[in-house]
C-alpha positions as CSV (number, residue, x, y, z in Angstrom):
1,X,-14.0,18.7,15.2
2,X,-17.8,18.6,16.0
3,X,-18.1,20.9,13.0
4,X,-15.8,18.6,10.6
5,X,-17.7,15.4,11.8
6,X,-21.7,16.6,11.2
7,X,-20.2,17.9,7.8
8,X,-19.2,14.1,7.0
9,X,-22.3,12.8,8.4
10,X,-24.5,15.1,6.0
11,X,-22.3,14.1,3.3
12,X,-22.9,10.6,3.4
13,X,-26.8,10.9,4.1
14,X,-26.8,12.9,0.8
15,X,-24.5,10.0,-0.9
16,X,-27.2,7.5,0.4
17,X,-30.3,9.2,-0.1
18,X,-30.0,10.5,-3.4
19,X,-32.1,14.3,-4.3
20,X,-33.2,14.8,-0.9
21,X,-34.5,17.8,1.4
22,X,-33.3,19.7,4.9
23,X,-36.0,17.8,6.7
24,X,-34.7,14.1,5.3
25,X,-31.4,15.1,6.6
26,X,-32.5,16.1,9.5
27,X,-34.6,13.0,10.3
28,X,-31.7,10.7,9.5
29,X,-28.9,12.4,11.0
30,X,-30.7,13.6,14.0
31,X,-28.9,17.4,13.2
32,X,-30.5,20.7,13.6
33,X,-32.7,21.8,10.7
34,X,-30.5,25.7,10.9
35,X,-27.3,23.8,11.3
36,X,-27.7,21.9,8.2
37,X,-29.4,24.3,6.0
38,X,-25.6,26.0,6.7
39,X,-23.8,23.1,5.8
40,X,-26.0,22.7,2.5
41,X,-25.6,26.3,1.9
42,X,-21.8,25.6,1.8
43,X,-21.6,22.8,0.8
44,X,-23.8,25.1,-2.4
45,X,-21.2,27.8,-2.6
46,X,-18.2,25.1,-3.0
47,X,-20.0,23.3,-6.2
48,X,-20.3,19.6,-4.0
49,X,-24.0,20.0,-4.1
50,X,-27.0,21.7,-5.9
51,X,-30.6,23.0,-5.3
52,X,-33.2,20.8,-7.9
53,X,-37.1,20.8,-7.8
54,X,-37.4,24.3,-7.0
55,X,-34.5,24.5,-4.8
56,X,-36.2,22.5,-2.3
57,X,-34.1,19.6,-2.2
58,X,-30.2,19.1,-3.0
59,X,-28.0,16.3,-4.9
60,X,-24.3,15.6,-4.8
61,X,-22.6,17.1,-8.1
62,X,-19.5,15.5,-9.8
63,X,-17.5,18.2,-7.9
64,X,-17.8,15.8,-5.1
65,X,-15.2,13.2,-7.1
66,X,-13.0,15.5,-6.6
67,X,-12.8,15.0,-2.9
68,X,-11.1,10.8,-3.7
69,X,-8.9,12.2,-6.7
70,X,-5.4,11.8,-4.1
71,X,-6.8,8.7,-3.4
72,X,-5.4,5.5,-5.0
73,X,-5.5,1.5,-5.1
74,X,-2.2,1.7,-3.5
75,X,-3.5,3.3,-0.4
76,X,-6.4,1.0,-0.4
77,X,-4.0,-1.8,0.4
78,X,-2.0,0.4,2.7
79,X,-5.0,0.5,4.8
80,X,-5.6,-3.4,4.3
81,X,-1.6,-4.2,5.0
82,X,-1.3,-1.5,8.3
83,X,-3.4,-4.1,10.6
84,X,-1.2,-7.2,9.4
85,X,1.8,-5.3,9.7
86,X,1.0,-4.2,13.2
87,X,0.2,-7.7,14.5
88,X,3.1,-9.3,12.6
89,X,5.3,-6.7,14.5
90,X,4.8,-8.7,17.9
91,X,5.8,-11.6,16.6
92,X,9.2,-10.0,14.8
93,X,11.7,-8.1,16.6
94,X,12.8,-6.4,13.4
95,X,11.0,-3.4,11.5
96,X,8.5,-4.6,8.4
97,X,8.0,-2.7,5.3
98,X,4.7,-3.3,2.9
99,X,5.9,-2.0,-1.1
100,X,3.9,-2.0,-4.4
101,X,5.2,-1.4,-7.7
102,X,4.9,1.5,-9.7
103,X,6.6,1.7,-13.2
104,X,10.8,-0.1,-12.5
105,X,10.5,0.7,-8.6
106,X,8.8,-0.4,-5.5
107,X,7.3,2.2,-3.7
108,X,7.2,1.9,0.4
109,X,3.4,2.0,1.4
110,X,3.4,1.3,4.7
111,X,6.7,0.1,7.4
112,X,6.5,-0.2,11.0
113,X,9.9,1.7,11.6
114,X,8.1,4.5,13.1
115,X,6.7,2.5,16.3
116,X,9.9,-0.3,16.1
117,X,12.8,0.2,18.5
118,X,15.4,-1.7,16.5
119,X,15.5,0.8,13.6
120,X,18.7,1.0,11.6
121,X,18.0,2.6,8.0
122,X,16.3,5.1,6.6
123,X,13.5,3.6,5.5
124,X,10.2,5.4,5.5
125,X,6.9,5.4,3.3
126,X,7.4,7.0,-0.2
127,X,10.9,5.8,-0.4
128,X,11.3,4.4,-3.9
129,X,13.2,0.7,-4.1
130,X,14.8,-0.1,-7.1
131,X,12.9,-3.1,-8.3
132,X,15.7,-5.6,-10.0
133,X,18.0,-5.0,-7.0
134,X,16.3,-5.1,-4.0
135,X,14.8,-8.3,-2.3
136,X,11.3,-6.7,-2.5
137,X,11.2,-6.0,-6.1
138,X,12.6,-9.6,-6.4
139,X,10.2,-11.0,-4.7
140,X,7.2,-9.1,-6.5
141,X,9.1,-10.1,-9.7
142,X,9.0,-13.9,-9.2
143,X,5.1,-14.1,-8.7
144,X,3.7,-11.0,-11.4
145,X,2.8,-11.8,-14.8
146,X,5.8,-13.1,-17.2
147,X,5.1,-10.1,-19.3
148,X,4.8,-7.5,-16.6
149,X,8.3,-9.1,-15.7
150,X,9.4,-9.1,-19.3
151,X,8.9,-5.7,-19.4
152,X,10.8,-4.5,-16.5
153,X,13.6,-6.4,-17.4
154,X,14.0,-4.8,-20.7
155,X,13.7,-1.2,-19.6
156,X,16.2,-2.7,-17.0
157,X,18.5,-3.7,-19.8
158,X,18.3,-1.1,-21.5
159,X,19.8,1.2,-18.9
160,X,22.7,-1.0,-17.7
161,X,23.6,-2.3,-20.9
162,X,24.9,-5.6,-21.9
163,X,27.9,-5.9,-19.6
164,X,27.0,-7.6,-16.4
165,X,30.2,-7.3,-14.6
166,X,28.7,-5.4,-11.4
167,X,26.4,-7.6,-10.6
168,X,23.2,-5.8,-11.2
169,X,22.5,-6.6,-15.0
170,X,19.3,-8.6,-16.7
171,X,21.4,-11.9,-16.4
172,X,21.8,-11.0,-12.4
173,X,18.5,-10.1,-12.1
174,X,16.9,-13.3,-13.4
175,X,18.7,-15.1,-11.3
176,X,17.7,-13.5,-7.9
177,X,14.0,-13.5,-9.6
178,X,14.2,-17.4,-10.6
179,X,15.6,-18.2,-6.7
180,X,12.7,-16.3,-4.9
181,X,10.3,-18.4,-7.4
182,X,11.2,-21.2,-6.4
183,X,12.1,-20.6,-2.7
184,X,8.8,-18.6,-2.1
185,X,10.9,-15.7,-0.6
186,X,13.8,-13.4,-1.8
187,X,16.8,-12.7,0.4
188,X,19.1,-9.5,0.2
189,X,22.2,-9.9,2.3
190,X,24.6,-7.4,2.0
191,X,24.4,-4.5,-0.3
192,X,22.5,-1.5,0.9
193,X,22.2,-0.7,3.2
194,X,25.1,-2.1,4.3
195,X,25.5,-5.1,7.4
196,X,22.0,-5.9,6.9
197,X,19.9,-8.5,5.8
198,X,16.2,-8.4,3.9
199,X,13.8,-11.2,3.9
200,X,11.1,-10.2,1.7
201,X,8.0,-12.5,0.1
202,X,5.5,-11.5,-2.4
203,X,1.6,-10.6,-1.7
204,X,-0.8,-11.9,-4.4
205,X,-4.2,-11.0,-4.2
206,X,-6.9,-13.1,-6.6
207,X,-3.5,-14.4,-8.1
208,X,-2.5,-11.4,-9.1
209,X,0.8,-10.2,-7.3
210,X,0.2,-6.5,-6.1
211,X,3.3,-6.2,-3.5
212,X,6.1,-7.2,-1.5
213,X,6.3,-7.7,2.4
214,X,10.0,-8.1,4.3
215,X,11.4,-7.2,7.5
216,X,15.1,-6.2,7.4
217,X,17.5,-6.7,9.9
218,X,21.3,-6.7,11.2
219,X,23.3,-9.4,9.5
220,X,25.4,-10.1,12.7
221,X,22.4,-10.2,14.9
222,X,20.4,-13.9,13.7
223,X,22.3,-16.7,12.3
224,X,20.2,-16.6,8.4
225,X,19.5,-20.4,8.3
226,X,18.0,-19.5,11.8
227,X,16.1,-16.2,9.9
228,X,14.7,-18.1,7.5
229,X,13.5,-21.1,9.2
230,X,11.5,-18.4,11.9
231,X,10.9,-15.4,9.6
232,X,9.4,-17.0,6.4
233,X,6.7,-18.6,7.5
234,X,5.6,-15.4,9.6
235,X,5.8,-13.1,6.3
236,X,4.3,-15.4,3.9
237,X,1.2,-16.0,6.7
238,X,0.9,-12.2,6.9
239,X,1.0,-11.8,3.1
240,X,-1.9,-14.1,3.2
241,X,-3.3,-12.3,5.7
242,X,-3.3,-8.8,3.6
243,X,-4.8,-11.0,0.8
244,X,-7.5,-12.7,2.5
245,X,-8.5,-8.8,3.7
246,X,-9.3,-8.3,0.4
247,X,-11.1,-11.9,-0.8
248,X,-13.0,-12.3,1.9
């Protein structure tokens, strides 16, 4: 672990000083002239840096990119969203779930159900939601751009077709999406999966929606008028919270 941490030290004194030598490393990081002259030379022989003014000094290469290629905006606010999460989590009894979307689904970025004792589902990060049924993907829907919303709805449409007699068509849809609009939260009760309840509210960052945030629960277990009047304020002063991690 010493090894992996001196490695990530040198790493980011070459990021900050630009073409520099051994001996600027070494005064910086306060390492061992031999130990970094073997870290360089590796770091060499893998292509994330190279030898310039007579191989005196070394530079990061564009090989070094390739080190954040797994790396996207969605974990970015995973990272902002754990902290909140984890707070909210003393307040609320029930397990909380962060989600972003991706194409026609909501995609589980971050959930408390691994450190929550009153776990009930299967719910776990990577889980894909379906975006016009879920309360979620409602709630993302109600505060994204009209044609980001458009656009869902019509690949929507186009798979269900125009019969709406299940309940999960466009018609359906724009209902539960025009409710959590103007209710500032979507509910799911019922459904999958099944005897439980989701409150869920959307997070908008520089009024641009980026997620949902809900906490799910058993139906039989809080009276809803009760669930709403205690959970909704708590999610939607989170989802400001993950927000304000980013404005401020």
């Amino acid at each position: 672990m010493a090894i992996d941490g001196r490695l990530l030290t040198v790493i980011k004194s070459i990021n900050d000083l630009g073409i520099c030598t051994v001996v600027d490393l070494h005064r910086v990081t306060g390492i061992s002239r031999p130990a970094i002259h073997r870290m360089v030379d590796s770091l060499c022989s893998f292509g994330y840096t190279e030898r310039v003014s007579g191989k005196s000094a070394i530079r990061l290469t564009s090989q070094i990119l390739s080190l954040s290629a797994g790396y996207k905006p969605e974990s970015r606010l995973a990272e902002k969203a754990a902290p909140v999460l984890a707070e909210l989590q003393k307040r609320l009894r029930w397990p909380l779930t962060f989600a972003t979307p991706e194409d026609d689904v909501m995609v589980v970025q971050e959930t408390t159900r691994d450190s929550n004792p009153f776990v009930f589902d299967s719910g776990r990060t990577g889980l894909h939601l379906p975006m016009t049924t879920t309360a979620m993907g409602c709630a993302y829907l109600s505060a994204c751009t009209t044609e980001d919303r458009e656009a869902v709805l019509e690949r929507h449409r186009r798979r269900s077709g125009p019969d709406d007699v299940r309940g999960d068509g466009v018609a359906a849809a724009r209902y539960r999406i025009a409710q959590a609009a103007e209710k500032g939260y979507a509910l799911r009760s019922g459904g999958e999966p099944e005897r439980t309840s989701t409150i869920a509210v959307p997070v908008v960052v520089y009024s641009t929606a980026v997620g949902a945030l809900c906490t799910t629960f058993p139906t039989s277990a809080v009276v809803l008028g009760d669930a709403l009047n205690n959970y909704v304020p708590l999610l939607q002063e989170s989802a400001r919270a993950i927000a304000a991690s980013f404005e401020n």
